[in-house]
C-alpha positions, 0 to 999 in steps of 0.5 A: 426266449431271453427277456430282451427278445420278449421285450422287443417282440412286445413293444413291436406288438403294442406298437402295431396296436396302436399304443403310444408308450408300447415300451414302457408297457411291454416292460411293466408286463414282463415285470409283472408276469415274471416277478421282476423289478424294472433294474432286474429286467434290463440287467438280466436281459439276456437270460431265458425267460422262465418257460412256466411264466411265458403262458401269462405273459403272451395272455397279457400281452394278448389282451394289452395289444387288444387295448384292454388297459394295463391295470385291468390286466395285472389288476393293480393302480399305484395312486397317492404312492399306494397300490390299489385293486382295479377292475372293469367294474370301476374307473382307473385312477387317474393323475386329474384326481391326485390333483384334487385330493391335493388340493383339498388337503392343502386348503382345508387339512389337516390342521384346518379340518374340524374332524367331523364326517366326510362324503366322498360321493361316485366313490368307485375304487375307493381311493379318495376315501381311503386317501382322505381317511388316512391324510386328513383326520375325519372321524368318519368317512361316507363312500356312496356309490350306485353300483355294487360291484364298484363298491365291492372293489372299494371294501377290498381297497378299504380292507387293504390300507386298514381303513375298515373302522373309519370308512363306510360303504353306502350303496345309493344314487347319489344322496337318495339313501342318506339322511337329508340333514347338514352332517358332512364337514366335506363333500368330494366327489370325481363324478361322471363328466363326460358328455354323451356325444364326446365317448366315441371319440376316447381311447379304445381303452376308456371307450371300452373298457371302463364303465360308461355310467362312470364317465358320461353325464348327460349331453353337456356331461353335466347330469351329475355335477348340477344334482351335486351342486344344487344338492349338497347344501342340505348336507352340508354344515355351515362352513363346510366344503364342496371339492368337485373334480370337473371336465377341462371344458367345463369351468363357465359352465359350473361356474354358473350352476352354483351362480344359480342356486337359490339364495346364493349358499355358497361362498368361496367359489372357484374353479382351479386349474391343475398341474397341466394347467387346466380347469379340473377342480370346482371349490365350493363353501356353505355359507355360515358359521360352523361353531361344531 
């Protein structure tokens, strides 16, 4: 069969599973099922397929038209213009996360970044942690996460941009395993947001296929972002940043966790929108000075 006809008996297929972008879909698999780059495919359209190819192919196909998500299938998620190994075990990256790794580069590095340590807490596939080991100069970088298989990804992650000597793993809930003392120049984390009552209402691919305990928080998908924000202080020095990737819905409400914290020990408050224009990033600074 010639690839134009595995290409449209494809994009039928996604179609009738419901899958918006069936096309783009349907070519990423052939792509990746037969080696092809996205010129080759439509160059060569009316060349037969290579028959000891087409068993992967309709496998895929199979499970993409089941609503597994395309990365869980070939296994790979370009993020930051880097490749990173993705399984069911953790969350696929999204563009909500590019945005506050963005964000926090352009407000505190490289240049205004005092060098020390950095918690990337939820860390799940690894990639703020990889991201942020390579961008922004910290001499150490924390990855904490409460699940081992999603650690798991992230060392193969760490391994693969050659971050080993600068990122460490940490399996804990949340700051249960680290020391309680002001170590970390950042804090970041994507945590779960998701409130419970919302996830029956998601994507068949998110719904269910990606951890739950990855993505639901809670009956107001605030579970983890109030321990954050009540939490980090005693971890952080004075000075230092908290970056929390937030829920589109949820600006008033972080708005007043940190509002509510004792002593208000925090300064420099924000809630900043993304690059569709909604509220995705809460910003946070320790009050005091940090002289090293």
């Amino acid at each position: 069969m010639r690839f134009t006809q595995l290409y449209q008996k494809a994009v039928r297929r996604l179609s009738q599973a419901g899958i918006d972008e069936a096309g783009n879909d349907a070519a990423l698999l052939l792509e990746w099922c037969f080696g092809l780059t996205r010129s080759q495919l439509f160059l060569h359209g009316e060349q037969d397929a290579a028959l000891e190819r087409l068993a992967c192919f309709e496998n895929a196909l199979a499970r993409r038209a089941a609503r597994e998500p395309l990365h869980y299938i070939t296994g790979i998620r370009e993020f930051w213009s880097l490749d990173f190994v993705v399984s069911p075990a953790v969350l696929i990256p999204r563009p909500e996360t590019e945005f506050l790794l963005d964000h926090i580069l352009s407000t505190c590095g490289p240049a205004g970044f005092p060098g020390g340590a950095v918690l990337d807490m939820c860390t799940g596939s690894g990639v703020i942690a990889v991201v942020l080991a390579l961008e922004l100069g910290a001499e150490r970088v924390v990855a904490v996460d409460q699940s081992f298989a999603a650690l798991q990804v992230a060392r193969g992650n760490i391994r693969k941009h050659r971050q080993e000597g600068r990122v460490d793993l940490l399996c804990s809930d949340l700051f249960s395993a680290i020391r309680q003392e002001p170590a970390f120049e950042l804090i970041v984390a994507n945590p779960p947001y998701v409130a419970a009552g919302v996830l029956a209402s998601l994507q068949p691919e998110v719904r269910d296929w990606e951890p739950e305990a990855a993505l639901a928080a809670g009956r107001r998908g605030l579970d983890i972002i109030e321990r954050l924000v009540r939490q980090a202080p005693y971890f952080l020095k004075p000075g230092g940043w908290l970056f929390l990737e937030i829920g589109a819905d949820q600006k008033a409400a972080v708005y007043r966790l940190v509002a509510e914290q004792d002593g208000a020990v925090y300064d420099s408050v924000a809630v900043v929108s993304d690059w569709a224009g909604r509220p995705r990033v809460l910003q946070a600074r320790k009050k005091g000075n940090n002289n090293g």
